[in-house]
ZADRENFI-426875 format. One line per 4 residues: their letters; for each residue x, y, z of C-alpha. Coordinates in pm, whole numbers, padded with zeros to 5 digits. Layout:
<recs>
A = X Y Z ~ ...;
</recs>
This chain:
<recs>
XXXX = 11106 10469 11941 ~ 10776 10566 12065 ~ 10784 10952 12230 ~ 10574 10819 12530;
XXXX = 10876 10599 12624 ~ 11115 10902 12689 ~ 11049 11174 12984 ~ 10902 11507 12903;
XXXX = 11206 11667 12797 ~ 11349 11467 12550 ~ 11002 11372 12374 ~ 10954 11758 12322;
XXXX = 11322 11758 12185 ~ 11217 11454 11958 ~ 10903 11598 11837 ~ 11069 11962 11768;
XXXX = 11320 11801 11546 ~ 11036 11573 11377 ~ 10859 11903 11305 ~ 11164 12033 11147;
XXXX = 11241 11732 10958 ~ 10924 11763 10818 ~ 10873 12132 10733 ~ 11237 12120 10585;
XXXX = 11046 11820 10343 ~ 10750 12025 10233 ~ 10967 12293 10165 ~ 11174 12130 09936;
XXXX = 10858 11922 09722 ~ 10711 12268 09722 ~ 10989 12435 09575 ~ 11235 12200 09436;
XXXX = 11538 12337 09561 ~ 11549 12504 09933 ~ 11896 12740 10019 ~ 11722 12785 10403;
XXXX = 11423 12692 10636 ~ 11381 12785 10946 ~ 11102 12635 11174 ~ 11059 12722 11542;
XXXX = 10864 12489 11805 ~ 10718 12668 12093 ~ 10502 12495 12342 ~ 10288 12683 12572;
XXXX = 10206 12376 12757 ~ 10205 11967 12667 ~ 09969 11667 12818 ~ 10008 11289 12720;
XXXX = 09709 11209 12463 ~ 09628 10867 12360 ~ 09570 10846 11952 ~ 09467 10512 11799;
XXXX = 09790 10458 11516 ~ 09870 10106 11402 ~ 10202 10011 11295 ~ 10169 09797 10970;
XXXX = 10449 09573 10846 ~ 10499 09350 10553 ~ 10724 09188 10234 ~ 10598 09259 09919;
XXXX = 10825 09076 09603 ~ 11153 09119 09838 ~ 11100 09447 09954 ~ 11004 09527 10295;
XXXX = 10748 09839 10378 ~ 10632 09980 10770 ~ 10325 10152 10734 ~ 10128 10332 11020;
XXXX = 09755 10394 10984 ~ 09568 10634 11137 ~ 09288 10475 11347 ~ 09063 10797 11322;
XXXX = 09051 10918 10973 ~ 09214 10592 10800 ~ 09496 10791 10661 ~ 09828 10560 10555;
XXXX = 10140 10706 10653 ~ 10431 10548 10494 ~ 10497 10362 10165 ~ 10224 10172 09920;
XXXX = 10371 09910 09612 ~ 10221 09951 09316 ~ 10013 09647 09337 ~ 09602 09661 09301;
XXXX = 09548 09368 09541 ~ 09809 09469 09791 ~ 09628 09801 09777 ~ 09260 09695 09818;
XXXX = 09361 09468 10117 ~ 09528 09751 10276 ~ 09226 09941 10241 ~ 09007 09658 10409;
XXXX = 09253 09640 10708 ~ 09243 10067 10696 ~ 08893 10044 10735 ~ 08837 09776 10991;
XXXX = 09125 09967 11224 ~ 08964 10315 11146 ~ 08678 10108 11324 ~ 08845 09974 11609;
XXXX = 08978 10276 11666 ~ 08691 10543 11677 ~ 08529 10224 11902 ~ 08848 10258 12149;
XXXX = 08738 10596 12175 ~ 08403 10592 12212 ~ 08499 10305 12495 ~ 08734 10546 12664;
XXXX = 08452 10861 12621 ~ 08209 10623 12809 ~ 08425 10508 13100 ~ 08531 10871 13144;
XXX = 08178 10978 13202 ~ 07991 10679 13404 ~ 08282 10547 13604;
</recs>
């Protein structure tokens, strides 16, 4: 489910509860064991942005892993094996999409100011 699919109201419903998901996860690594957390979302105002992320899938000995990378910074979001080729190649295809995506960018930057 992407959160540009749904109308304003639900993908603000979707992303409060991702926030939440996700504080009530730090919390827990931070401190092992969590009685309560309480996060509250407040937005004072929301626009659509478009953000380079690729959506990276593959098998790997039987086991299946979804990765997204971050086409600004390169940052992998999701699960790595354990495996040093699996991981350089993953790296390469990081660092050719960081590409593409501070290009797509760049691209958008320069049709927003001479067109």
């Amino acid at each position: 489910m992407y959160v540009a699919d749904l109308h304003k109201q639900e993908a603000m419903e979707v992303c409060a509860r991702r926030i939440e998901e996700h504080e009530q996860r730090a919390c827990q690594l931070k401190a092992g064991r969590v009685n309560g957390c309480s996060t509250k979302v407040m937005y004072d105002d929301t626009h659509l942005v478009f953000y380079p992320m690729f959506s990276l899938t593959y098998t790997h000995k039987g086991k299946s892993y979804h990765n997204f990378i971050d086409g600004i910074n390169g940052k992998v979001l999701g699960d790595i094996p354990e495996n040093k080729i699996i991981k350089y190649l993953l790296k390469s295809v990081k660092g050719i999409l960081t590409l593409i995506g501070i290009l797509t960018i760049v691209w958008f930057f320069y049709l927003m100011i001479f067109y």
